[in-house]
PDBQT receptor file of N, H, CA, C and O in Angstrom, charges set to zero:
ATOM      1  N   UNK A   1       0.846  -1.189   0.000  1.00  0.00    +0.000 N 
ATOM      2  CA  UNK A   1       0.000   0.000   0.000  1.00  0.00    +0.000 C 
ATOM      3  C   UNK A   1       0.891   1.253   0.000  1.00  0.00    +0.000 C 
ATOM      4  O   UNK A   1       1.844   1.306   0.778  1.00  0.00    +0.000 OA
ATOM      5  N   UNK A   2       0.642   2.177  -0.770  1.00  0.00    +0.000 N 
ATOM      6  H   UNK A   2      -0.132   2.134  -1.402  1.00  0.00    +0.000 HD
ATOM      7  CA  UNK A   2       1.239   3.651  -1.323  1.00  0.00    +0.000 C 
ATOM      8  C   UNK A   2       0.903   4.429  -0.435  1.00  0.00    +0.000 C 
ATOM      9  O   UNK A   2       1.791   5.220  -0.116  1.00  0.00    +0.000 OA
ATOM     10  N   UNK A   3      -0.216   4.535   0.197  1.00  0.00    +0.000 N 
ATOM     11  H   UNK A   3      -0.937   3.893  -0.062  1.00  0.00    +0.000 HD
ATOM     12  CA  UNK A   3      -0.545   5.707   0.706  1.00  0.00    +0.000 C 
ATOM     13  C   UNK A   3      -0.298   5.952   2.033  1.00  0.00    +0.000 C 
ATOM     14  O   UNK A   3      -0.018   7.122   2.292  1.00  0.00    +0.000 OA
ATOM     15  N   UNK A   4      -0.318   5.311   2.784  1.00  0.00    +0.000 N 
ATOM     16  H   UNK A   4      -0.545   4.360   2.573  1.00  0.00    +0.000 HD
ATOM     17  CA  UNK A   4       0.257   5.923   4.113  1.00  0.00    +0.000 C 
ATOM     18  C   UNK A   4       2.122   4.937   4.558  1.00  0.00    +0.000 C 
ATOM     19  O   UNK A   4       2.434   4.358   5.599  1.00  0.00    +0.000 OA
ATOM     20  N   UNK A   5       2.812   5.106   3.475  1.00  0.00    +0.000 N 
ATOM     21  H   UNK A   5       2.559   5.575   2.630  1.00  0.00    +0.000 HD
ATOM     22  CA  UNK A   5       4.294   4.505   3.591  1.00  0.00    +0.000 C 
ATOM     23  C   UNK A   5       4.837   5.395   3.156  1.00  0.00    +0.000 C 
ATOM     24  O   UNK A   5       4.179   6.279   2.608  1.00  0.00    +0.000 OA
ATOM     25  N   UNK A   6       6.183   5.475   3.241  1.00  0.00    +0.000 N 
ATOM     26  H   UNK A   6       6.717   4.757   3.686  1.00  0.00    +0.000 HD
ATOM     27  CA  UNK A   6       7.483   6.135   2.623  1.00  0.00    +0.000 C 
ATOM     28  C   UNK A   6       7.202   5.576   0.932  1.00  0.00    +0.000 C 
ATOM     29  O   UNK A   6       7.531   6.511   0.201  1.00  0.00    +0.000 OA
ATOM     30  N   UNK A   7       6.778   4.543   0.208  1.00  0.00    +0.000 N 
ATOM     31  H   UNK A   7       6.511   3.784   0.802  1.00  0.00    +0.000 HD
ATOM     32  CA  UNK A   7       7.512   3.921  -0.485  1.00  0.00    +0.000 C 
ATOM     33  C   UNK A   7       6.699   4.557  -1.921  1.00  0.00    +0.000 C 
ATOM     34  O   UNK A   7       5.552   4.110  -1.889  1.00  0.00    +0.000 OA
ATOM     35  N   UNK A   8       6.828   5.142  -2.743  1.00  0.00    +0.000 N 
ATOM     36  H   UNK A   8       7.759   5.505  -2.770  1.00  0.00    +0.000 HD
ATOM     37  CA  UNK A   8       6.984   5.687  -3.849  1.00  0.00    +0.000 C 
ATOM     38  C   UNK A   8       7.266   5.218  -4.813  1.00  0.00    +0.000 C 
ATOM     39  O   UNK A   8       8.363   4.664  -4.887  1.00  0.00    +0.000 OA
ATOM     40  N   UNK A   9       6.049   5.261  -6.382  1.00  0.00    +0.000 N 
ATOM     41  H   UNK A   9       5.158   5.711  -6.322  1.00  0.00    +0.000 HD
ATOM     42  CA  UNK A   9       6.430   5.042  -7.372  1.00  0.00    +0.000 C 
ATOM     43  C   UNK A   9       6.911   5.825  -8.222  1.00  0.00    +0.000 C 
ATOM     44  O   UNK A   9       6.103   6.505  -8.855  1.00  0.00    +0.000 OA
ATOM     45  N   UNK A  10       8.590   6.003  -8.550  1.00  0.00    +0.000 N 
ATOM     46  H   UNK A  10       9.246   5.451  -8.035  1.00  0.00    +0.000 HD
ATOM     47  CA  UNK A  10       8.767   7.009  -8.726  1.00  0.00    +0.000 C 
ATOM     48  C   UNK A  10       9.192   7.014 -10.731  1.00  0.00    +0.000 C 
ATOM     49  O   UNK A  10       9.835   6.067 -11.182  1.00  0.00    +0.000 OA
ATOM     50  N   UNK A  11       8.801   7.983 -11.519  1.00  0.00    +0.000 N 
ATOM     51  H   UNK A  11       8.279   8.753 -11.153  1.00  0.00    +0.000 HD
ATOM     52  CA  UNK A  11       8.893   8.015 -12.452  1.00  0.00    +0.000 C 
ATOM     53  C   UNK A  11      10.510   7.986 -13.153  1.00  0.00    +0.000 C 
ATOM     54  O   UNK A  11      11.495   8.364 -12.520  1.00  0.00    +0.000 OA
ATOM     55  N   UNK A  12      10.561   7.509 -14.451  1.00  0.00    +0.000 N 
ATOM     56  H   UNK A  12       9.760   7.202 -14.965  1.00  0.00    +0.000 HD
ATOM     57  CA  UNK A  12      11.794   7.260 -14.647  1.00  0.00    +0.000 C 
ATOM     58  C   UNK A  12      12.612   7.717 -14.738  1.00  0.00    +0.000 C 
ATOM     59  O   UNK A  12      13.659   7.291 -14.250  1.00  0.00    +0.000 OA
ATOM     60  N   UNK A  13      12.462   9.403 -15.777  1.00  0.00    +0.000 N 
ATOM     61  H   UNK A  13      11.612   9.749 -16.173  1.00  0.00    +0.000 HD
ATOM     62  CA  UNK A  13      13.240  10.570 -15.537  1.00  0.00    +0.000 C 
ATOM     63  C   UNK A  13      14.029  11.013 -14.197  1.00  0.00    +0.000 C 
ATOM     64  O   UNK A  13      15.142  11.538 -14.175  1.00  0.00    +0.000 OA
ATOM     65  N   UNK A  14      13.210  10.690 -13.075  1.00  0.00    +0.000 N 
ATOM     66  H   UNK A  14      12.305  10.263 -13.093  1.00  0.00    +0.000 HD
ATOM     67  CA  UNK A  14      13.885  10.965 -12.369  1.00  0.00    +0.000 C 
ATOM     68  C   UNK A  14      14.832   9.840 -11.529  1.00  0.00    +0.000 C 
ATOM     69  O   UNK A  14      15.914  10.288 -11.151  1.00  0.00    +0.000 OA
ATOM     70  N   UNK A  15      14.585   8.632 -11.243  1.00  0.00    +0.000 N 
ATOM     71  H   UNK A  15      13.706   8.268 -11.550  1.00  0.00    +0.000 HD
ATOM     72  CA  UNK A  15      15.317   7.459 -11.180  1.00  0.00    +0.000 C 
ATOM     73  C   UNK A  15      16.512   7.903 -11.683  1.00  0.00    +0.000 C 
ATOM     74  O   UNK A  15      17.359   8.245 -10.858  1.00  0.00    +0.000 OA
ATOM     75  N   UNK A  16      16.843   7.994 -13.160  1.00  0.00    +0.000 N 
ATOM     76  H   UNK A  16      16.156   7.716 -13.830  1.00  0.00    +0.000 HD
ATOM     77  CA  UNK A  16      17.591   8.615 -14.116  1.00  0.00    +0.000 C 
ATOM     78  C   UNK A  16      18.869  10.077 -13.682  1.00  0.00    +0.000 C 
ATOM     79  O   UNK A  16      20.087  10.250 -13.726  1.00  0.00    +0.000 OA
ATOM     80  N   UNK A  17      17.878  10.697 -13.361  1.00  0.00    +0.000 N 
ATOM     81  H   UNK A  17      16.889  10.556 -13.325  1.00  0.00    +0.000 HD
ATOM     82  CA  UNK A  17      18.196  12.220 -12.840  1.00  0.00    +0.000 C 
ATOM     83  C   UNK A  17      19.420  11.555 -11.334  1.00  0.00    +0.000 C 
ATOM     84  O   UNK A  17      20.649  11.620 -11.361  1.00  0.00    +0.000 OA
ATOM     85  N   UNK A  18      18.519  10.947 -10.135  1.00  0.00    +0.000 N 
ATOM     86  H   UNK A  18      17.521  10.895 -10.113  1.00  0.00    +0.000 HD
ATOM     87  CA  UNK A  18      18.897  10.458  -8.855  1.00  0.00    +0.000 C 
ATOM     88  C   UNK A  18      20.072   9.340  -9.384  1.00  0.00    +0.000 C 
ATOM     89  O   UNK A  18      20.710   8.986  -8.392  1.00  0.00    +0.000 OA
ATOM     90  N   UNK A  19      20.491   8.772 -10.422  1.00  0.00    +0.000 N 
ATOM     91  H   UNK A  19      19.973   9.060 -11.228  1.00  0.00    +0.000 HD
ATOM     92  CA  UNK A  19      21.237   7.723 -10.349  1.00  0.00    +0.000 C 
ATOM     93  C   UNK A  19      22.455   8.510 -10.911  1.00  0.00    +0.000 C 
ATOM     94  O   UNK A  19      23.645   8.217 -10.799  1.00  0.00    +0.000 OA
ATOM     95  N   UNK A  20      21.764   9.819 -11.685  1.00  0.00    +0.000 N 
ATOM     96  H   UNK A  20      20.798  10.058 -11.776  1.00  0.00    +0.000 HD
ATOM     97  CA  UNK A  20      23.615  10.774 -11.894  1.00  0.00    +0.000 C 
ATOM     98  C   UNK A  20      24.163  11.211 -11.290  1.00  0.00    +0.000 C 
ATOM     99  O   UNK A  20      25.391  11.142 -11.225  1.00  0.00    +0.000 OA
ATOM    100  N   UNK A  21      23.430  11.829 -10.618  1.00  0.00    +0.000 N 
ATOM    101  H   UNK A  21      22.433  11.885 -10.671  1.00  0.00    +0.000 HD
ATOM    102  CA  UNK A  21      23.967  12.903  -9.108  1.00  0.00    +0.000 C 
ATOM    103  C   UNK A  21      23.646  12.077  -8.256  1.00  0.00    +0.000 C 
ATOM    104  O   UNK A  21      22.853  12.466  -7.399  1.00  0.00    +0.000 OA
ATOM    105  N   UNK A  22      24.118  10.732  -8.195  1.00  0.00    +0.000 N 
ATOM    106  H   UNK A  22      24.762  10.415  -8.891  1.00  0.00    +0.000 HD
ATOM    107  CA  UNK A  22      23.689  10.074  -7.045  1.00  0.00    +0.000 C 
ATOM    108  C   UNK A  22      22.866  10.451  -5.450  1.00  0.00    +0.000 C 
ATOM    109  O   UNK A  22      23.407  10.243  -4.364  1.00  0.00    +0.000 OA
ATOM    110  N   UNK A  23      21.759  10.915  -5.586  1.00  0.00    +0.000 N 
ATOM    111  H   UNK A  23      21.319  11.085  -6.468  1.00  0.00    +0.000 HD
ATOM    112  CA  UNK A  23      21.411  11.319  -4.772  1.00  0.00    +0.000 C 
ATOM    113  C   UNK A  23      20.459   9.943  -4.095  1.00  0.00    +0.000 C 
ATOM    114  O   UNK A  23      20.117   8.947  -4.733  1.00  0.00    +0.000 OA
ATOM    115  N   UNK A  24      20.174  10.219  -2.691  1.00  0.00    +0.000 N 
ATOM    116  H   UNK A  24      20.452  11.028  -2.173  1.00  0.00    +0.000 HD
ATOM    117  CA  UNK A  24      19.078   8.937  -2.463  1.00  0.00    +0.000 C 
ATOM    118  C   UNK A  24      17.920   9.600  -2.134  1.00  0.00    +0.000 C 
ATOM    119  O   UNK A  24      18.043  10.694  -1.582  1.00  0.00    +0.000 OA
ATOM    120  N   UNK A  25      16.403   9.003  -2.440  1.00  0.00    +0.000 N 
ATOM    121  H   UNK A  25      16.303   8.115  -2.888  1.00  0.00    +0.000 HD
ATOM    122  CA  UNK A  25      15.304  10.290  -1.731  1.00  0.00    +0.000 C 
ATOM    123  C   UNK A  25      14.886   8.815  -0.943  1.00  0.00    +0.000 C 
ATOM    124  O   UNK A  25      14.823   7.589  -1.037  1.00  0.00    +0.000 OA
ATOM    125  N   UNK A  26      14.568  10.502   0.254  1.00  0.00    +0.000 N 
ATOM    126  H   UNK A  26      14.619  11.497   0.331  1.00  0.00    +0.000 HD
ATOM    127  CA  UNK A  26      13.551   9.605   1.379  1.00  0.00    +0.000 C 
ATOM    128  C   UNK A  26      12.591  10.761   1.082  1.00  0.00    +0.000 C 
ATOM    129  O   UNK A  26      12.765  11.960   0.861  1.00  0.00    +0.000 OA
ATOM    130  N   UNK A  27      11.416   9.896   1.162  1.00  0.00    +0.000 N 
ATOM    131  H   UNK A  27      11.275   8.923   1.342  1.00  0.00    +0.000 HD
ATOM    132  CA  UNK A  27       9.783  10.900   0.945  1.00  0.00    +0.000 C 
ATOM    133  C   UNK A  27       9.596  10.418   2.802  1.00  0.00    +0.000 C 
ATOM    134  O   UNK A  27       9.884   9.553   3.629  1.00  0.00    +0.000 OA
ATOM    135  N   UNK A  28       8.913  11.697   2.612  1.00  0.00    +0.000 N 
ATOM    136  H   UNK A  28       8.679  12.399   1.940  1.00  0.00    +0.000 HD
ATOM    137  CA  UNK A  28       8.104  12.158   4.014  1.00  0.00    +0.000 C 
ATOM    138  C   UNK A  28       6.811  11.477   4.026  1.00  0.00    +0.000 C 
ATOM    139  O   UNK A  28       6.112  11.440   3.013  1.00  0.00    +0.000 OA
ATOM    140  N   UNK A  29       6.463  10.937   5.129  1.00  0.00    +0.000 N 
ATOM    141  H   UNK A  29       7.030  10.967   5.952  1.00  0.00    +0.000 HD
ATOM    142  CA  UNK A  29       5.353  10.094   5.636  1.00  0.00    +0.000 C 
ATOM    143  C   UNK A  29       3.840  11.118   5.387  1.00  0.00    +0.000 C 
ATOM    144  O   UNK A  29       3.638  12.031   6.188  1.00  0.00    +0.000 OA
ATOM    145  N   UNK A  30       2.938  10.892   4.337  1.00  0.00    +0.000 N 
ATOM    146  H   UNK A  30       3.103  10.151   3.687  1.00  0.00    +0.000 HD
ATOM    147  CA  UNK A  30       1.703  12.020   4.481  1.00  0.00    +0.000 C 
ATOM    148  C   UNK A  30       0.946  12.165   5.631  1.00  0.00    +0.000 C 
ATOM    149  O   UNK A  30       1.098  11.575   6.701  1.00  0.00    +0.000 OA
ATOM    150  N   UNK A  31       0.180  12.933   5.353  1.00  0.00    +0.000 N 
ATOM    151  H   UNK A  31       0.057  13.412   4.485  1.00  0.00    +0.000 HD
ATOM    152  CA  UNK A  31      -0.956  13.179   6.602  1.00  0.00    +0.000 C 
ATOM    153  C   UNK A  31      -0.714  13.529   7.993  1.00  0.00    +0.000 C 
ATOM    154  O   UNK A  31       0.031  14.496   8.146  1.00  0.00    +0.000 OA
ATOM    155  N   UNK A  32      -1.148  12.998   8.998  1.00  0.00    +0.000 N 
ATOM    156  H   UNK A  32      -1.754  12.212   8.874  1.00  0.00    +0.000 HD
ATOM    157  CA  UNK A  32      -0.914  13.397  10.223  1.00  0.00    +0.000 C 
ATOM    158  C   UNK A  32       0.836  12.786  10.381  1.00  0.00    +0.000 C 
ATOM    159  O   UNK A  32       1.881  13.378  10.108  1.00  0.00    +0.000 OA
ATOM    160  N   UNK A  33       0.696  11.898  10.729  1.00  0.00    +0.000 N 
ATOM    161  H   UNK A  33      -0.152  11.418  10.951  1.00  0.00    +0.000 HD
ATOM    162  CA  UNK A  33       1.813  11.094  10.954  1.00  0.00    +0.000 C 
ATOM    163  C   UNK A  33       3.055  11.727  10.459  1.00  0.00    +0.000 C 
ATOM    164  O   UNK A  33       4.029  11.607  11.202  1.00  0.00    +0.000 OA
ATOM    165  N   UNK A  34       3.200  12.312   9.466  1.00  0.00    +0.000 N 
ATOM    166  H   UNK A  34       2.408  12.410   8.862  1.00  0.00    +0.000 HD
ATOM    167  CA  UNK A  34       4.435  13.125   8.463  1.00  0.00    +0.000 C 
ATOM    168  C   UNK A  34       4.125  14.585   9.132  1.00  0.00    +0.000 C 
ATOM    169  O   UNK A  34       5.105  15.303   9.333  1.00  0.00    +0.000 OA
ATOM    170  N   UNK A  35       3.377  14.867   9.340  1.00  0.00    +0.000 N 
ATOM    171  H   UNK A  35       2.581  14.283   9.177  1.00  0.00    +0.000 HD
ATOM    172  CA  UNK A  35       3.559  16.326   9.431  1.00  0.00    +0.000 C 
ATOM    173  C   UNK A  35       4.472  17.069  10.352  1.00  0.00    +0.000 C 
ATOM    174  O   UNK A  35       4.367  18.278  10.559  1.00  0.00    +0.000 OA
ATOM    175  N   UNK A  36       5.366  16.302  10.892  1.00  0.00    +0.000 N 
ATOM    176  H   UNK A  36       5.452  15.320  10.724  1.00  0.00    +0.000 HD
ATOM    177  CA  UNK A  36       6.240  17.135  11.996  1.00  0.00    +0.000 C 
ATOM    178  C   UNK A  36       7.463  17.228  11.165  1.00  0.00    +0.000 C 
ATOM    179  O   UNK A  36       8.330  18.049  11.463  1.00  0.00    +0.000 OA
ATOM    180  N   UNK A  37       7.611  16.332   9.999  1.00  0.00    +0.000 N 
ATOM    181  H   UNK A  37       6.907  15.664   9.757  1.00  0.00    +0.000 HD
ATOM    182  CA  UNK A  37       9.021  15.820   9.272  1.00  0.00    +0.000 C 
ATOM    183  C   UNK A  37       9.220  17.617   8.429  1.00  0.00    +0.000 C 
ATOM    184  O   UNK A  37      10.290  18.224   8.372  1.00  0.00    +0.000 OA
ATOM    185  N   UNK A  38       8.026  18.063   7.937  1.00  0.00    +0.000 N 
ATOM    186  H   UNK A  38       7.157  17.570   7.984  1.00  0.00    +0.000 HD
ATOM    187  CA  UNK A  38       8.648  19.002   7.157  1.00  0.00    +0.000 C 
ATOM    188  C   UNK A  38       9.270  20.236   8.082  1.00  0.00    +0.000 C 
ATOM    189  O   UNK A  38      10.291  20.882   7.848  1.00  0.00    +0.000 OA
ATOM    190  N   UNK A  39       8.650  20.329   8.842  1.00  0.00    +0.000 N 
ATOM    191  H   UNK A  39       7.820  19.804   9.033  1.00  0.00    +0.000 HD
ATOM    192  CA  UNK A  39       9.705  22.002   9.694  1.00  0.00    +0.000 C 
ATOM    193  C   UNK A  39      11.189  20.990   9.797  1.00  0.00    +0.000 C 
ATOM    194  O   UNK A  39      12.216  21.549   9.411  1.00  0.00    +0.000 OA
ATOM    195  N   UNK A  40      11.306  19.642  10.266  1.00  0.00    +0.000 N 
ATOM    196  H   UNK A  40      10.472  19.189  10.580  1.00  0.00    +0.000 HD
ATOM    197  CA  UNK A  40      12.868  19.892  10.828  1.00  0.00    +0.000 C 
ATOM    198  C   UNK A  40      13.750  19.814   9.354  1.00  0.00    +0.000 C 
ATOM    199  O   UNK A  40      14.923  20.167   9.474  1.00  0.00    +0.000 OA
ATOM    200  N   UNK A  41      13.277  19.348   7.834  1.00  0.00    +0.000 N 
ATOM    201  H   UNK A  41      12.324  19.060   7.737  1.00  0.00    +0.000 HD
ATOM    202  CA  UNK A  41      13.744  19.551   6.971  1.00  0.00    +0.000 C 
ATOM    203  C   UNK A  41      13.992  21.116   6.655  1.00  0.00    +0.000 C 
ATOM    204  O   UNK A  41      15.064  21.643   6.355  1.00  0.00    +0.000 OA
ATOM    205  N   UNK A  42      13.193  21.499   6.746  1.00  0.00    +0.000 N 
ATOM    206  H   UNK A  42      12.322  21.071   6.990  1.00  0.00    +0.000 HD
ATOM    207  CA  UNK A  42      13.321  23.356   6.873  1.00  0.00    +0.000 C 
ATOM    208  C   UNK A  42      14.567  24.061   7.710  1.00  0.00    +0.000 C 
ATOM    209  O   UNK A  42      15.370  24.966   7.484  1.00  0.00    +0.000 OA
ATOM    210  N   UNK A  43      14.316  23.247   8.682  1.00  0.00    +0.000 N 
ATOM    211  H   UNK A  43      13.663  22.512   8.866  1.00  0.00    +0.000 HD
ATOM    212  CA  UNK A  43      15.074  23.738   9.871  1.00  0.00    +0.000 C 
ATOM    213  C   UNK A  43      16.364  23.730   9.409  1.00  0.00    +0.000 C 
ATOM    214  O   UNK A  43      16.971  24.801   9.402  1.00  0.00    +0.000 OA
ATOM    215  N   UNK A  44      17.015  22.522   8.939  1.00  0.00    +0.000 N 
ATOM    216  H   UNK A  44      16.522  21.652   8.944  1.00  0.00    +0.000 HD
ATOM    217  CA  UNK A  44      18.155  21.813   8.451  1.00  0.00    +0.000 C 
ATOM    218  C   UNK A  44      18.730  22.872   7.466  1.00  0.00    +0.000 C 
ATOM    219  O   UNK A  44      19.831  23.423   7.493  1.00  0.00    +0.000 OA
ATOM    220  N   UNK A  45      17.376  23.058   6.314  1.00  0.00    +0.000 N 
ATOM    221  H   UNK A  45      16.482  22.611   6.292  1.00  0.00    +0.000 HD
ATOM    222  CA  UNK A  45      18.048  23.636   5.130  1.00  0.00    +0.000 C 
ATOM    223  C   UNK A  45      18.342  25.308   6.055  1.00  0.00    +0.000 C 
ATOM    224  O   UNK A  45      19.403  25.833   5.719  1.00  0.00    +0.000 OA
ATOM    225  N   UNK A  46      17.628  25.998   6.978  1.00  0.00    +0.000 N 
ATOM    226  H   UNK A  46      16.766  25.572   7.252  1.00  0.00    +0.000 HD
ATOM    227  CA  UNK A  46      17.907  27.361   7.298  1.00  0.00    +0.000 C 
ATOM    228  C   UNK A  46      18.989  27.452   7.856  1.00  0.00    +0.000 C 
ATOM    229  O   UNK A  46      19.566  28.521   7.660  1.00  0.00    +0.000 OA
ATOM    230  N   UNK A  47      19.704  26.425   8.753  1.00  0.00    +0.000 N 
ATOM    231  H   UNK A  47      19.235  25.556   8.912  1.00  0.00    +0.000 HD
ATOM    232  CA  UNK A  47      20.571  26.248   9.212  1.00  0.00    +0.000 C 
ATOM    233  C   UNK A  47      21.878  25.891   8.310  1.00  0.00    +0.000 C 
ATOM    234  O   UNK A  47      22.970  26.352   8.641  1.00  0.00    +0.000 OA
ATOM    235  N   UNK A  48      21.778  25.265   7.449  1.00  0.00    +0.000 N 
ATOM    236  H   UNK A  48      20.891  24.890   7.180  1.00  0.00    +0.000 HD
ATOM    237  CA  UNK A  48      23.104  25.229   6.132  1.00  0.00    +0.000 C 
ATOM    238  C   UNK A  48      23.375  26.367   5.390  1.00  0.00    +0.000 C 
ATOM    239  O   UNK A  48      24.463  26.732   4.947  1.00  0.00    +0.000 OA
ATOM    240  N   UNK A  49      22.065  27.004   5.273  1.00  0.00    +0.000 N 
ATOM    241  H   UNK A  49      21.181  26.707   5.633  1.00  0.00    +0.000 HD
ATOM    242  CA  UNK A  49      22.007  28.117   4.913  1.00  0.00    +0.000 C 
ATOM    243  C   UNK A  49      22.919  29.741   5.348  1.00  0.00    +0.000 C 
ATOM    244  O   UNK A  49      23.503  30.544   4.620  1.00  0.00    +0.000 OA
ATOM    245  N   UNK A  50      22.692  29.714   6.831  1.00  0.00    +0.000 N 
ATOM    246  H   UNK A  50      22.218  29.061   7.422  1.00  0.00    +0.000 HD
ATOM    247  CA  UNK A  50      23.119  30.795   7.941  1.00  0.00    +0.000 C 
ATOM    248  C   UNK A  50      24.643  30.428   7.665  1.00  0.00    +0.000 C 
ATOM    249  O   UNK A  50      25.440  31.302   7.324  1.00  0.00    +0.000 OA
ATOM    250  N   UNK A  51      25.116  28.727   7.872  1.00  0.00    +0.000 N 
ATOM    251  H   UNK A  51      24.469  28.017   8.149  1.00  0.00    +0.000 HD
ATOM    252  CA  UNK A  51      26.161  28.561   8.241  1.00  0.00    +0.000 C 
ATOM    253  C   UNK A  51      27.240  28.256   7.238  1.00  0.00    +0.000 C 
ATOM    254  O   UNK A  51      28.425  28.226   7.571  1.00  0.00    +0.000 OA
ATOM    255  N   UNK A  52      26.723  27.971   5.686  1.00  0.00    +0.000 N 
ATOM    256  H   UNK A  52      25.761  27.996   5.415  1.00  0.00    +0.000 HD
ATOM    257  CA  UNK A  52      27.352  27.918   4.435  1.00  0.00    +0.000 C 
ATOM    258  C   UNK A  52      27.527  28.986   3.360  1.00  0.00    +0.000 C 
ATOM    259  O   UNK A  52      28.481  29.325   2.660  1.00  0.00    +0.000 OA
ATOM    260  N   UNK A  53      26.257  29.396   3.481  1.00  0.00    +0.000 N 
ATOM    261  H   UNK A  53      25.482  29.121   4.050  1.00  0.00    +0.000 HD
ATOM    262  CA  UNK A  53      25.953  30.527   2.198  1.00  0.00    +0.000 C 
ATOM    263  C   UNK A  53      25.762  31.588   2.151  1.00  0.00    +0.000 C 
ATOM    264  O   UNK A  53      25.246  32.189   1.209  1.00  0.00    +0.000 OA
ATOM    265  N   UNK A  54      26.518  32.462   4.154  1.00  0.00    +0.000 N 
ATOM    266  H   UNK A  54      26.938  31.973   4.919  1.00  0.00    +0.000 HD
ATOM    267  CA  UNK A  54      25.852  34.055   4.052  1.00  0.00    +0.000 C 
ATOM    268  C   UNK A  54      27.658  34.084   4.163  1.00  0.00    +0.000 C 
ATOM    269  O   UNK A  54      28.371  33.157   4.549  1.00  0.00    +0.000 OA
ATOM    270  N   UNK A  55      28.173  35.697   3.608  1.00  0.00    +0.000 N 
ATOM    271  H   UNK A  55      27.595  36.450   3.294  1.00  0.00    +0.000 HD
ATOM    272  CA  UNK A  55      29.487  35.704   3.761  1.00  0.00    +0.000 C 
ATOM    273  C   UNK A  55      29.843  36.112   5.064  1.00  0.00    +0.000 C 
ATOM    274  O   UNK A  55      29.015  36.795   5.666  1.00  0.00    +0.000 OA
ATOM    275  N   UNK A  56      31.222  35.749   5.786  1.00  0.00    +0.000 N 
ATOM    276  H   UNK A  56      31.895  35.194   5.297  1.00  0.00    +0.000 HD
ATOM    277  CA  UNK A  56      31.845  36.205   6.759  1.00  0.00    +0.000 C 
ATOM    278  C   UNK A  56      31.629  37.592   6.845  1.00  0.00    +0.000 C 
ATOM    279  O   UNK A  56      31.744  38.055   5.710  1.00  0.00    +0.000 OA
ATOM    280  N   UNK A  57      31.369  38.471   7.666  1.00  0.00    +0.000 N 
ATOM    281  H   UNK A  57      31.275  38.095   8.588  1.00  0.00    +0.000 HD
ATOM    282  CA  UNK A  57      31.449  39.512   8.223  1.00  0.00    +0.000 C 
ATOM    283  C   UNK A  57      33.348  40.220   8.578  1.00  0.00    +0.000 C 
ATOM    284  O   UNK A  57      33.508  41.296   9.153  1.00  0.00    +0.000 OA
TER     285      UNK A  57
């Protein structure tokens, strides 16, 4: 069952795309159950952000 798992049918283009830039995806859990996952992904990216990509002072 698709709908309340991680597990994704994912189209080929991107299979394709993820196997150049070797990247791995984890999908976020929907509905209630997932909904806490997206702020700490946020969190993560604001934080790489502050600490990679603003210049030294």
């Amino acid at each position: 069952m698709l709908g309340l798992s991680r597990r994704r049918i994912e189209a080929e283009r991107w299979t394709a795309f993820r196997s150049h830039y070797g990247i791995e995806a984890l999908y976020c859990q929907p509905g209630i159950r997932g909904a806490h996952e997206k702020g700490g992904v946020e969190g993560q990216i604001g934080w790489f952000r502050r600490n990679h990509l603003v210049p030294a002072c």
